[in-house]
C-alpha positions in Angstrom: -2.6 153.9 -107.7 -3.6 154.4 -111.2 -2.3 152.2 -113.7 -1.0 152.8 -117.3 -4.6 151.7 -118.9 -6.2 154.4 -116.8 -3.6 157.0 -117.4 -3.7 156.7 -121.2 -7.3 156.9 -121.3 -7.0 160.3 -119.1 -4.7 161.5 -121.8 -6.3 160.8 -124.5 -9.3 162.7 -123.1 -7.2 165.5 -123.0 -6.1 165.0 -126.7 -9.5 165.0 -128.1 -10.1 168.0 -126.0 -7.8 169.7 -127.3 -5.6 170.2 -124.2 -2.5 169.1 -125.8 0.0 170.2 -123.2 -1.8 168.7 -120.8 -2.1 165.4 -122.5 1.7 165.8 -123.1 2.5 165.8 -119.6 -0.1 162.8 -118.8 1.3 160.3 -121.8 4.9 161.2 -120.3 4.0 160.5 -116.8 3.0 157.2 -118.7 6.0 156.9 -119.8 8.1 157.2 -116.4 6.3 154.5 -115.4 6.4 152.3 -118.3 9.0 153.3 -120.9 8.0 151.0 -123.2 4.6 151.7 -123.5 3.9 151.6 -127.0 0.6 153.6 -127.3 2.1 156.6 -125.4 4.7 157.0 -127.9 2.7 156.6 -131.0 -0.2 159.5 -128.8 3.1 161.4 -128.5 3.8 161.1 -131.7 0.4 162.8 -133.4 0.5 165.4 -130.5 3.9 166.4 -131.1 3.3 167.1 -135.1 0.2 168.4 -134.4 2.1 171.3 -132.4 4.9 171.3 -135.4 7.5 169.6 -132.9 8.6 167.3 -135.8 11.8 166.0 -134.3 10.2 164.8 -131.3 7.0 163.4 -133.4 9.4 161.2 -135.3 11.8 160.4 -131.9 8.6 158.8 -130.4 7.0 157.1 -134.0 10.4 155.6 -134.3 10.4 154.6 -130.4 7.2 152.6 -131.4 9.1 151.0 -134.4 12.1 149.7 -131.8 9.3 148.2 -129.4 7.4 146.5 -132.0 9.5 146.5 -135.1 7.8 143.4 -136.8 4.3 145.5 -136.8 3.5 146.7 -139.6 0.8 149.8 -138.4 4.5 150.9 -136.4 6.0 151.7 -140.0 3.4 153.4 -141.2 2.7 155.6 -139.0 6.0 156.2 -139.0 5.6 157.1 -142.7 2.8 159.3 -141.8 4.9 161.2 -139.5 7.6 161.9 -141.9 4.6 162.8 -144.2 3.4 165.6 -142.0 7.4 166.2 -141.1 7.8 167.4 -145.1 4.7 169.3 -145.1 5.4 171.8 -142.0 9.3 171.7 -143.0 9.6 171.1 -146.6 12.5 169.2 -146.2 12.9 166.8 -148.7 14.7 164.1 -146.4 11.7 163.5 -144.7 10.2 162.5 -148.2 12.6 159.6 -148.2 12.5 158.5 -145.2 8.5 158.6 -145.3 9.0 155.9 -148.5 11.5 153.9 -146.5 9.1 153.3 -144.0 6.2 153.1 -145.8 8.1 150.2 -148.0 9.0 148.6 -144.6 5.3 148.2 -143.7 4.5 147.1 -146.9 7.5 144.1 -146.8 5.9 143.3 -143.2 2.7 142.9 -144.3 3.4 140.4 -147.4 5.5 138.5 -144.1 8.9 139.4 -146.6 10.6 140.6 -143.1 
């Protein structure tokens, strides 16, 4: 049986080539087995706003955030997200909420959680 390590690895061969849908369906089939598994939902979250799927790029970036919410990286890629959220939307909600998570990384990092 293949574990999670092996399966991520498979789909993120499939991200770098390109073969998003496919890499979709391997990260999830991570995910079955292992719904915490952080780095599947943060892989899920790039692929997802790479194809403009916004609301399921930030579902997964914030997914990260509730598994590891003292990490700071978790925020701000969350940040990020919202960042790219605004720029295929224009909705100026997501500008906020990029800030807000940006400021919580930033209060993580100085240990001012």
């Amino acid at each position: 049986m293949t574990d999670v390590h092996e399966l991520y690895d498979q789909a993120d061969q499939l991200k770098v080539d390109g073969k998003l849908d496919e890499a979709i369906a391997k990260y999830s089939e991570i995910l079955t087995a292992d719904p915490n598994y952080a780095l599947a939902h943060a892989a899920l979250a790039v692929v997802y706003g790479r194809l403009g799927k916004h609301d399921l790029a930030i579902e997964h970036a914030r997914k990260v955030c509730d598994i590891a919410p003292q990490d700071p990286f978790s925020h701000t890629q969350l940040s990020v997200i919202y960042q790219r959220a605004y720029a295929g939307t224009n909705n100026m909600q997501f500008i906020q909420d990029a800030e807000d998570a940006m400021a919580r990384s930033q209060m993580l990092q100085q240990g001012n959680a």
